[in-house]
MARDREN-826169 format. One record per residue (C-alpha): x, y, z; residue in three letters. Coordinates in steps of 0.25 Angstrom, whole numbers. Each point is the difference from the previous one (the first is absolute). Example, Ala and Ser with C-alpha at 12.3 -4.5 7.8 and 13.67 -1.06 7.14 Angstrom:
# MARDREN-826169
49|-18|31|ALA
6|14|-2|SER
This chain:
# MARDREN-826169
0|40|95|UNK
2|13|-7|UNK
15|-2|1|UNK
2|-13|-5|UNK
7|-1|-11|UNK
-9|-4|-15|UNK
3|-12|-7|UNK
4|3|-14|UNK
-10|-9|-8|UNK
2|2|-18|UNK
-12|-2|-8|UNK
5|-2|-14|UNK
-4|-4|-14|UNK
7|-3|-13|UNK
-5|3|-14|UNK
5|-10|-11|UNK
3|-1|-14|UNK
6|-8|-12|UNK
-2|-12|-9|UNK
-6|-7|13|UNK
-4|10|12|UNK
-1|-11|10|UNK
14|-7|-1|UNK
13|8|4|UNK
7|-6|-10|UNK
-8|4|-12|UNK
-3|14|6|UNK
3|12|9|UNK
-1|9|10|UNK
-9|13|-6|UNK
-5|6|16|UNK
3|-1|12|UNK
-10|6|8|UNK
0|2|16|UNK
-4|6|12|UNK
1|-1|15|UNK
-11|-4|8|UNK
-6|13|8|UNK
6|10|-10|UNK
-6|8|-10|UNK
10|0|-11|UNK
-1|-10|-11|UNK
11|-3|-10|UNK
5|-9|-11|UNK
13|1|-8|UNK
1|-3|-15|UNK
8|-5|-11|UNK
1|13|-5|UNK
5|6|12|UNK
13|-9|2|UNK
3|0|-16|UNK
-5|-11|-2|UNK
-14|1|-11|UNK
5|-1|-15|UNK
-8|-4|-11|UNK
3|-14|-2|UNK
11|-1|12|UNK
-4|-2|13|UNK
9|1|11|UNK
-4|0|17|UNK
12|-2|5|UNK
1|13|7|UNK
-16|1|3|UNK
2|-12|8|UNK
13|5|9|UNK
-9|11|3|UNK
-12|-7|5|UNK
10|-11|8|UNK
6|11|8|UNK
-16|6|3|UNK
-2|-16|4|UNK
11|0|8|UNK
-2|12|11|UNK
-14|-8|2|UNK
-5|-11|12|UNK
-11|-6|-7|UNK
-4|0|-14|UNK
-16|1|-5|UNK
-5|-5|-16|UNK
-12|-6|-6|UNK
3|-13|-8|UNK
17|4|6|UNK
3|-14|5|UNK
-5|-7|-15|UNK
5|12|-9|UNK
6|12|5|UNK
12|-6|9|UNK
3|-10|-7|UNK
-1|8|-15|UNK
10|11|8|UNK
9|-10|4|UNK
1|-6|-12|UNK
3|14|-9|UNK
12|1|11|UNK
6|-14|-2|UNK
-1|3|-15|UNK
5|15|1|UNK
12|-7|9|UNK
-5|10|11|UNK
0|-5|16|UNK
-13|-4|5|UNK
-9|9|8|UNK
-1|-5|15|UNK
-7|-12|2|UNK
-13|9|10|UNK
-11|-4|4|UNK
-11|2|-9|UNK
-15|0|1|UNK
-9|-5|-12|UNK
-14|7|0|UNK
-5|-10|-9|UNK
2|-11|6|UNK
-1|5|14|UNK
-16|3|-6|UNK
1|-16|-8|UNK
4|-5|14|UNK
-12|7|9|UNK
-10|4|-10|UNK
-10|-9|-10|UNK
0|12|-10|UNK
-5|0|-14|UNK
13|6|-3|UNK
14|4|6|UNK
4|9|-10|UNK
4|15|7|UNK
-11|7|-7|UNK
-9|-10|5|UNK
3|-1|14|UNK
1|14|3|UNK
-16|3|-6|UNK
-4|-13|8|UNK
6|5|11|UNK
-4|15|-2|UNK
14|5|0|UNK
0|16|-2|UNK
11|-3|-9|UNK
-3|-7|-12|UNK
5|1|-15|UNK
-5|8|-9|UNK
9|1|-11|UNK
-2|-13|-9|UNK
10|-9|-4|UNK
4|5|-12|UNK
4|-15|-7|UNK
3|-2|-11|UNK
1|15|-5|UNK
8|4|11|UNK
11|-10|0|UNK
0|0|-16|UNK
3|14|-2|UNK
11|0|12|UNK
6|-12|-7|UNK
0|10|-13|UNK
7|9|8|UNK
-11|10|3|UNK
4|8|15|UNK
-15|5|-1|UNK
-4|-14|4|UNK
11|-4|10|UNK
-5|13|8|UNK
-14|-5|0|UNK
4|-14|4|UNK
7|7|12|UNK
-12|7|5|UNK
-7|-13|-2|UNK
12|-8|8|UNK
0|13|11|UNK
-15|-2|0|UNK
0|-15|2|UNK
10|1|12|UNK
-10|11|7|UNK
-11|-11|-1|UNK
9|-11|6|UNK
4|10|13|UNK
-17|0|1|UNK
-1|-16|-2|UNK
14|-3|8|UNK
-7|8|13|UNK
-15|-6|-2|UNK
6|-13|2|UNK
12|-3|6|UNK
-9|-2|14|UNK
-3|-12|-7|UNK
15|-4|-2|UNK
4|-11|10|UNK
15|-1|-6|UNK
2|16|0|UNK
13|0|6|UNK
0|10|15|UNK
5|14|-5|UNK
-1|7|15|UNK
9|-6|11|UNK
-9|2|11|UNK
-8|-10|4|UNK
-11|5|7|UNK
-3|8|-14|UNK
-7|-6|-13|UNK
14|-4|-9|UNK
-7|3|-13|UNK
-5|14|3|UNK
4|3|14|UNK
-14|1|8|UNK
-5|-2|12|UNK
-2|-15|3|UNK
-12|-8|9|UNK
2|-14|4|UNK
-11|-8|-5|UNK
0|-15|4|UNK
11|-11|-1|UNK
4|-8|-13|UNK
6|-14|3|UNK
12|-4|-8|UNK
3|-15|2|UNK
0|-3|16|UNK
0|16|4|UNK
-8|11|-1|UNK
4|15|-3|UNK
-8|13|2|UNK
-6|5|-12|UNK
-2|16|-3|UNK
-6|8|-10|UNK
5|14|-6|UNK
-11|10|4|UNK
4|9|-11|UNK
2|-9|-11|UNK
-7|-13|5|UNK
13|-9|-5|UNK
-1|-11|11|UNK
12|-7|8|UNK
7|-7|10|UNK
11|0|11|UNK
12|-7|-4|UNK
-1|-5|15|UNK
-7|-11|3|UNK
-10|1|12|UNK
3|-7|13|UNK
């Protein structure tokens, strides 16, 4: 298995600001932060980097070509809350910037992977990765409203601790994202071979049957990750 090729799987973030930080029409883009899964590096990019962070003009065009060509080399995308905020505040900062949209991958929502398996007093990314004894966790706090306020004043200070905290958040997620993406029945097969787990590429035991309408099909679970399966083939 050591040969096989590793699927290229983007854990990303966004920081955001303006007269409303949760609709893309009345805010922006302030981080981007990202990481590949496995690798150590963490990054995010800010308005200030691509010219972008004045006092009192705001513009994210440019942060946002450079994070669509990161999301654009990967197979599968990982965010916390992506589905409801992230993508779909991304996307809309592109149509308004007149900007392509990013590809349309696959992406994999922690939180409500978590809503989905788990009865949890809270699904929040903090939350789950104390309840779930992540070795990750936040520590920096969330620095609202101070942060956001003097970043909006035009204070670079607070735009570099909002990108620690965005860098920070996307470490946490990689812990969450590998706690429980076992427990993902809709995680799309990222390994070809079929006699391997398709999440995370280990060893498989065939455990029982699961019938499907009028046939049955063998069932296996990953002995690595304990994600459980089944043959596409039904049995005979």
């Amino acid at each position: 298995m050591s040969d096989v090729k590793e699927p290229k799987i983007l854990l990303w973030d966004l920081e955001t600001g303006g007269v409303n930080a949760l609709k893309s029409n009345l805010g922006f883009v302030l981080c981007f932060g990202w990481k590949w899964f496995k690798e150590k590096q963490t990054y995010c990019y800010t308005l200030e980097e691509y010219d972008g962070f004045k006092k009192g003009s705001f513009d994210d065009s440019k942060l946002l070509k450079a994070a669509i060509k990161v999301m654009e080399t990967a197979d599968i995308l990982v965010a916390h809350y992506g589905d409801k905020f992230d993508r779909r505040f991304f996307q809309g900062r592109c149509a308004i910037n007149h900007i392509q949209p990013p590809p349309p991958t696959k992406q994999r929502d922690t939180c409500l992977i978590a809503r989905r398996a788990f009865n949890f007093s809270s699904n929040r990314l903090g939350a789950l990765a104390k309840t779930l004894g992540c070795k990750e966790r936040k520590q920096l706090h969330d620095g609202w409203p101070d942060w956001w306020l003097r970043v909006l004043a035009g204070d670079k200070l607070a735009l570099e601790l909002m990108a620690e905290y965005c860098k920070q958040d996307v470490r946490t997620l990689e812990s969450v994202y590998e706690k429980i993406r076992c427990y993902d029945h809709f995680h799309p097969r990222l390994f070809v071979d079929r006699d391997s787990c398709g999440v995370c590429n280990g060893r498989i035991q065939y455990r029982g049957s699961v019938p499907i309408g009028q046939y049955k099909y063998r069932r296996w679970q990953c002995t690595r990750c304990g994600k459980w399966g089944r043959e596409t083939k039904r049995v005979v």
